[in-house]
C-alpha positions in Angstrom: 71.4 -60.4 -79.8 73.0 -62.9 -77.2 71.1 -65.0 -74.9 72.2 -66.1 -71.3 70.4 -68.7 -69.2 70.2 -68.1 -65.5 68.4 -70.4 -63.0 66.2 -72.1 -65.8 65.1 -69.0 -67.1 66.6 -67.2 -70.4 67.4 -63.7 -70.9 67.6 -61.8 -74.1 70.7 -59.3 -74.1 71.0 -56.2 -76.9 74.2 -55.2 -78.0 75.2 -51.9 -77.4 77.5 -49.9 -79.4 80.8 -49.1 -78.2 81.5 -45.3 -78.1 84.8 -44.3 -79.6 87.1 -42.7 -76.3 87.0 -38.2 -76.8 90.2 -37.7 -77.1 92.6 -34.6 -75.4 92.3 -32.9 -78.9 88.8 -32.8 -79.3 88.2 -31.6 -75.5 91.0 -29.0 -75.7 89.6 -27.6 -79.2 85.5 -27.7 -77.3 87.4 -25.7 -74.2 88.5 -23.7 -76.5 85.2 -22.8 -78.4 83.0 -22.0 -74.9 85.7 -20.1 -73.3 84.2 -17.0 -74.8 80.8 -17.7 -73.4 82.3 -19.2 -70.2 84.2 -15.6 -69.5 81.4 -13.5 -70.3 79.1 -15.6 -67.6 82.0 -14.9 -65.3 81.8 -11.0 -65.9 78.1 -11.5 -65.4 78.2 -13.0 -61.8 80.9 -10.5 -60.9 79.0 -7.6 -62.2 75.7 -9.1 -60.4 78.0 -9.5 -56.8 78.9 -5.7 -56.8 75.5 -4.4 -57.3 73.8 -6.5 -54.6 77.2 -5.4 -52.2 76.5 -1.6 -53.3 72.8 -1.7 -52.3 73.6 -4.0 -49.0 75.7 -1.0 -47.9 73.2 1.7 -49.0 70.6 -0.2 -47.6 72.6 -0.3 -43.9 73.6 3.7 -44.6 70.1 4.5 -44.3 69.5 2.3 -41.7 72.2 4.0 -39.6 71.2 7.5 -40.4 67.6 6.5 -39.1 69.2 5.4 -36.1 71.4 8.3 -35.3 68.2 10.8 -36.1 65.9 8.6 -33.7 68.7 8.4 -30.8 69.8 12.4 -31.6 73.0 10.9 -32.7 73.4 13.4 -35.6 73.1 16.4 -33.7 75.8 15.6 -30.8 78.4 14.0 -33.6 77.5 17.5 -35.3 78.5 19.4 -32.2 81.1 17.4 -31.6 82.7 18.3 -35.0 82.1 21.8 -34.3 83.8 22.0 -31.0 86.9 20.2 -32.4 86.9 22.6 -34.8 86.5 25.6 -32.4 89.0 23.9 -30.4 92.1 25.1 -32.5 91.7 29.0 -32.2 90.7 28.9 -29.1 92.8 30.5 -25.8 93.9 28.2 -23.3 90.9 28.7 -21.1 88.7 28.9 -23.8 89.9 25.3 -24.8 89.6 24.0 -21.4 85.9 25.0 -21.2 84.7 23.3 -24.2 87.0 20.4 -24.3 84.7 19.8 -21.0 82.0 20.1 -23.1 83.0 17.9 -26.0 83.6 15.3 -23.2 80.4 16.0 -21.6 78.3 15.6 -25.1 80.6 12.1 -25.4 79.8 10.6 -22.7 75.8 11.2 -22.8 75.8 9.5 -26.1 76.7 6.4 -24.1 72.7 6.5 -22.5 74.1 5.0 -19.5 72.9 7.2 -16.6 74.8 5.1 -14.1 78.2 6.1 -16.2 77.3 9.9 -16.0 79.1 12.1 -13.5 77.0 14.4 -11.2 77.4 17.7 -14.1 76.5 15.1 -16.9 72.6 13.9 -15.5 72.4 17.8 -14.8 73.2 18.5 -18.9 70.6 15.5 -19.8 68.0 15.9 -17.4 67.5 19.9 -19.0 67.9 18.3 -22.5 65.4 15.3 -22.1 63.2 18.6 -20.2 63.3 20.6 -23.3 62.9 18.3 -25.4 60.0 16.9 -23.8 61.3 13.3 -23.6 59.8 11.6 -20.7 61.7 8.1 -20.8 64.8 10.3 -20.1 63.5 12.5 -17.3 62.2 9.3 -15.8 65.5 7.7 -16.1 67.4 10.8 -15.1 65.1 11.9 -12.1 64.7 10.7 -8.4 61.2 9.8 -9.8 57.5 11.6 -10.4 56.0 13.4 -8.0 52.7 13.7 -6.2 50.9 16.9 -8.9 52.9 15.0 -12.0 56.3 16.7 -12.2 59.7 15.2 -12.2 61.9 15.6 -8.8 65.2 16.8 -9.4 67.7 14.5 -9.8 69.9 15.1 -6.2 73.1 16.4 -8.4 71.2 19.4 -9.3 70.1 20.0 -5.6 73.8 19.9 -4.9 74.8 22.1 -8.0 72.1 25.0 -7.3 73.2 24.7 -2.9 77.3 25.1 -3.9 76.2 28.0 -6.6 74.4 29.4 -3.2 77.4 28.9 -1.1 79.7 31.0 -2.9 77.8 34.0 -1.7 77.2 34.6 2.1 73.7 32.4 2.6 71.6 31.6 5.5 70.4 28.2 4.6 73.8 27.4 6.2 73.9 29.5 8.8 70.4 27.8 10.6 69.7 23.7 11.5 67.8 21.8 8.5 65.1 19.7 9.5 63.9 16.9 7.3 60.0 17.3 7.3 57.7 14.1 6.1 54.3 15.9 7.0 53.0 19.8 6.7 53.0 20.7 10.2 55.8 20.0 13.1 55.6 20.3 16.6 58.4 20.9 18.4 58.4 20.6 22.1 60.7 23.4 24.1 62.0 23.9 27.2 60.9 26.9 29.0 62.3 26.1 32.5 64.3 23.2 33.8 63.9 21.4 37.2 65.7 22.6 40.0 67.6 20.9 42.5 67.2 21.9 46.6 69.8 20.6 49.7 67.8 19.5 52.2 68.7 18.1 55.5 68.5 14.6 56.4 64.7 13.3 57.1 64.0 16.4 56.4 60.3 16.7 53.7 61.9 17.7 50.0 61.0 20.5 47.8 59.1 19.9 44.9 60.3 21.4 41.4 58.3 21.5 37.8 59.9 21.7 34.4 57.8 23.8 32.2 57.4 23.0 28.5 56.2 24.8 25.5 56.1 24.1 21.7 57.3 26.0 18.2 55.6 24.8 15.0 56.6 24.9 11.8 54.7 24.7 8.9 54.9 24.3 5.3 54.7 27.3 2.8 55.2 26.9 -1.2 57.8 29.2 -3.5 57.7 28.4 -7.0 59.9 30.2 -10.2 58.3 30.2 -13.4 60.6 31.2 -16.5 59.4 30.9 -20.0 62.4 29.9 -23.0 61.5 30.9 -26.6 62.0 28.2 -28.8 64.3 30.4 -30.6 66.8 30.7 -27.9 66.3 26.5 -27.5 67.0 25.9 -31.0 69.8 28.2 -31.8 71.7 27.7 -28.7 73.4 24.7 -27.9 71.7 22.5 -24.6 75.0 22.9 -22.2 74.5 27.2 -22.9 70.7 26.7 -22.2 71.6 24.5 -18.7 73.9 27.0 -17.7 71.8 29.7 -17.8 68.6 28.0 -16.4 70.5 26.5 -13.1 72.1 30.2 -12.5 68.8 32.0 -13.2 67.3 28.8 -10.6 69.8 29.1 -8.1 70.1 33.0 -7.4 65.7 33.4 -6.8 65.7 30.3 -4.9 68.8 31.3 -2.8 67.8 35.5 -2.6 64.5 33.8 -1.5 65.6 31.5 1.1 67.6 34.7 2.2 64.9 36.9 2.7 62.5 34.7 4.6 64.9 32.8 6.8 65.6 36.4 7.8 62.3 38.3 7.3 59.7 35.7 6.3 56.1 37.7 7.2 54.9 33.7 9.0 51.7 33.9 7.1 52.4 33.2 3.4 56.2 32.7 3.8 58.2 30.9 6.9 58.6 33.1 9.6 62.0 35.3 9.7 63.7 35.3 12.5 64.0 39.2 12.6 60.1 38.7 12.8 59.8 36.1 15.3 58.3 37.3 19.1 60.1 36.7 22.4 63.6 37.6 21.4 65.4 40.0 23.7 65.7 43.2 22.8 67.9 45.5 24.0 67.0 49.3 22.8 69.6 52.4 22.3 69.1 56.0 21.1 71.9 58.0 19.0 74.8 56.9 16.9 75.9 53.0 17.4 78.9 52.5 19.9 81.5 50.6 21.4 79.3 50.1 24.9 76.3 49.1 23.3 77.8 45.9 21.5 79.7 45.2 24.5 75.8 45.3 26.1 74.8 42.7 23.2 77.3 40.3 23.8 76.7 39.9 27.5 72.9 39.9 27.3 73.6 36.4 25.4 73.7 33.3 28.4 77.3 32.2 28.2 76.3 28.8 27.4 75.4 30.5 23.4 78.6 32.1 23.0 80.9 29.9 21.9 79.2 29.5 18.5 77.5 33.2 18.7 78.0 35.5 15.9 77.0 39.0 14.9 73.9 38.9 12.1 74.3 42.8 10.6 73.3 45.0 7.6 75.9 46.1 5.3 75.5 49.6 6.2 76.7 48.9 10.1 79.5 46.8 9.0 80.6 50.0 8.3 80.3 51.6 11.4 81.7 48.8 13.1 84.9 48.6 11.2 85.5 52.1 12.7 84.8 51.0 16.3 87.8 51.6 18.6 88.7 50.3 22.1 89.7 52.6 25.2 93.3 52.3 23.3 92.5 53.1 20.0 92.8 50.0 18.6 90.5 48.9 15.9 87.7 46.0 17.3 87.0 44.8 13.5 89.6 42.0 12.0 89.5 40.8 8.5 89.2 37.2 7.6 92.9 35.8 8.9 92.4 33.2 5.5 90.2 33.0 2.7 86.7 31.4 3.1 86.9 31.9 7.1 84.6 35.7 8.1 85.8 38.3 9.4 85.3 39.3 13.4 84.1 42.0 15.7 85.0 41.5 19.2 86.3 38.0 18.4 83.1 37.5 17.1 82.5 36.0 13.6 80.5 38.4 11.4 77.7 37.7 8.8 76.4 40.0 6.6 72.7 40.0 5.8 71.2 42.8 3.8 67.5 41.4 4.3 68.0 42.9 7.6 66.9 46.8 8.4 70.1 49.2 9.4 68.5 49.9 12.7 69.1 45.8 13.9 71.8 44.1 14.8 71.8 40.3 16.4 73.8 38.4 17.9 73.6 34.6 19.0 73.7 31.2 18.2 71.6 30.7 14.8 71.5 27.1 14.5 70.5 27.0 17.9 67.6 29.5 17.5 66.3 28.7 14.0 65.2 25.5 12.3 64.5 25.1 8.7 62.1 22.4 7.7 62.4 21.3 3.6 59.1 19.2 3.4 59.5 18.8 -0.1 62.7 18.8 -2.8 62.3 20.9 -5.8 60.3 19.7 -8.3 60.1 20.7 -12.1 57.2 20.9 -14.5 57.5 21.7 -18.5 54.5 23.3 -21.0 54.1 24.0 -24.1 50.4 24.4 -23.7 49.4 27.5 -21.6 48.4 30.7 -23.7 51.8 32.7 -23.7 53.7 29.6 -24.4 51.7 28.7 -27.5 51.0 32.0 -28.9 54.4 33.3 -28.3 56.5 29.5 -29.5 58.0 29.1 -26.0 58.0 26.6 -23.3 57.3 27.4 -19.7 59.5 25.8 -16.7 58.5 25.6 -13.4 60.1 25.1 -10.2 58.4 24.2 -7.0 59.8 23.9 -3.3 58.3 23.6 -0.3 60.2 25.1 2.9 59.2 26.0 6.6 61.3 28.1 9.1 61.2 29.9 12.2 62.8 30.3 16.0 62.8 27.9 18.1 64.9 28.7 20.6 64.7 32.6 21.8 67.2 32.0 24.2 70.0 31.4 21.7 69.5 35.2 20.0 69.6 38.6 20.9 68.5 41.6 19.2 70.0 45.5 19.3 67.5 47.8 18.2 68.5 51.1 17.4 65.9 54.2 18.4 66.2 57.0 16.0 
């Protein structure tokens, strides 16, 4: 032991060993000996790393699938696949049709309704109706209305009115009126005031205008159709849109047709080969030349220059054989496509709601006004008695529509006596 005195005071120190220096040998040869061990530990943590990476990615492969089955991502990649397949024996056409569908089913997997084109929120609004999946139908409509249903979004207004316009249609052939209440009241001019001379100081003549008033009022259509769930489940959703917006559109336009034209004004809109106070000019025997000369010129001028003649298909007929003093033919076809043909210089409509023995002529949008009160509106079930018993779900259309002549002035009747 050593002692050491610091400040006074004295410390005992022990001696410590000295410990020989490991040399490079000795390390080397102990390397040497854990190396085995050190190897296997290696193997180990490797071994250890690829099981926890292999049930990381099983573990985010179910998450995904969970994902796709909650959005309906699994059934549109599945149809996707199938239509790429289809794609390669199909004909040119065929290829064209359902290359619009594969990029129709593409771009509603975004879920962006403001990315979707007007035939797109058609395609989702009847899958989210199916389907029963309210978030979508409240994203994809104009909103809920008043009894609960969903209004149409305004793309599928548009879709069914162009599907209508391909055909000869009356809704375009009369003024639409925008109605915010059940019953309108439309003032009309009977008589207007007239105007005297009168001399100088002389005591002026009094006049009076005279006023009446057309109403229209609101009637209800509806179309029910009931879909099997079979049909729903083995077709694919653009098939099933396709068919329910051409089954929509041809009763809702036939409809409009018939009651524009020959609505009873009790439980439909009043037609206006129903309406009262339209002159009528009568004839006996087979329809001629004179007579439709007769028609025009019963018209006031004023209507003519947008007049046209309203007939059955059966007259066309007759009037395509109609000859002047000379011989020469008063019918001429259409002089391009989408433009009618005339009679007289006349355009010519036909409308087959009408009976044989009338034919008008005037200025329709003039005469007629059309009130919509209220856009179509859809409602789904699954829970009335046919649709549960039979496994189908029941869609219903509702529309609300008033109609009749305002203006007896602007029309004319022929009415042929048997």
């Amino acid at each position: 032991m050593k002692k050491v005195k610091i400040d006074g005071k004295t410390y005992i120190l022990k001696e410590v060993e000295e410990t020989p220096e490991t040399t490079e040998e000795e390390v080397a040869e102990v390397a040497e000996e854990v190396a085995p061990e050190a190897e296997e530990a290696k193997e180990v943590v490797e071994e250890t790393e690829e099981e926890v990476a292999e049930n990381l990615e099983e573990v985010a492969d179910e998450a995904t699938k969970k994902v796709m089955k909650k959005l309906g991502l699994d059934t549109l990649i599945k149809d996707i696949n199938e239509l790429k397949k289809s794609l390669k024996d199909s004909t040119p056409v065929e290829k064209d049709d359902k290359t619009a569908a594969l990029i129709d089913i593409a771009k509603l997997m975004k879920k962006d309704v403001s990315s979707l084109t007007s035939r797109e929120k058609i395609v989702g609004f009847f899958q989210a109706m199916i389907q029963t999946d309210h978030a979508a139908l409240k994203a994809l409509s104009e909103g809920v209305a008043a009894d609960g249903g969903y209004l149409f979004p305004d793309e599928f207004r548009a879709e069914v009115i162009r599907d209508i316009e391909d055909t000869p249609h009356m809704r375009n052939e009369v003024t639409i009126i925008p109605m915010t209440r059940d019953v309108m009241k439309i003032p009309t001019l009977e008589s207007a005031p007239k105007v005297t001379w009168t001399e100088e100081n002389a005591t002026k003549s009094t006049t009076t205008a005279h006023f009446n008033e057309a109403t229209l009022t609101v009637k209800k259509m509806a179309a029910i159709m009931y879909i099997s769930d079979e049909l729903v489940e083995d077709s694919t959703e653009i098939d099933i849109v396709n068919f329910i917006i051409k089954l929509f559109s041809e009763a809702i336009g036939n409809e409009e047709d018939k009651v524009i034209t020959d609505g009873n004004g009790t439980t439909q809109p009043t037609g206006y080969a129903q309406a009262a106070g339209v002159g009528t000019r009568a004839v006996a025997g087979n329809l001629n030349w004179d007579d439709l000369i007769n028609l025009v010129y019963d018209l006031p001028q004023k209507y003519h220059p947008n007049a046209k003649f309203y007939v059955h298909r059966n007259n066309i007929r007759e009037l395509r054989q109609l000859k002047d003093a000379n011989g020469r033919y008063l019918w001429q076809d259409a002089i391009a496509p989408g433009q009618p043909s005339t009679f007289h210089g006349y355009p010519v409509v036909e409308d087959n709601n009408l009976p044989e023995s009338e034919i008008y002529f005037g200025d329709l949008k003039k005469a007629y006004w059309l009130g919509d009160r209220k856009r179509m509106t859809v409602k789904i079930s699954q829970d009335t008695e046919t649709a549960f018993t039979k496994d189908q779900t029941a869609i219903r259309v509702v529309s609300r529509i008033a109609g009749t002549v305002v203006l007896t002035q602007a029309l004319k009747k022929l009415n042929s006596i048997p």
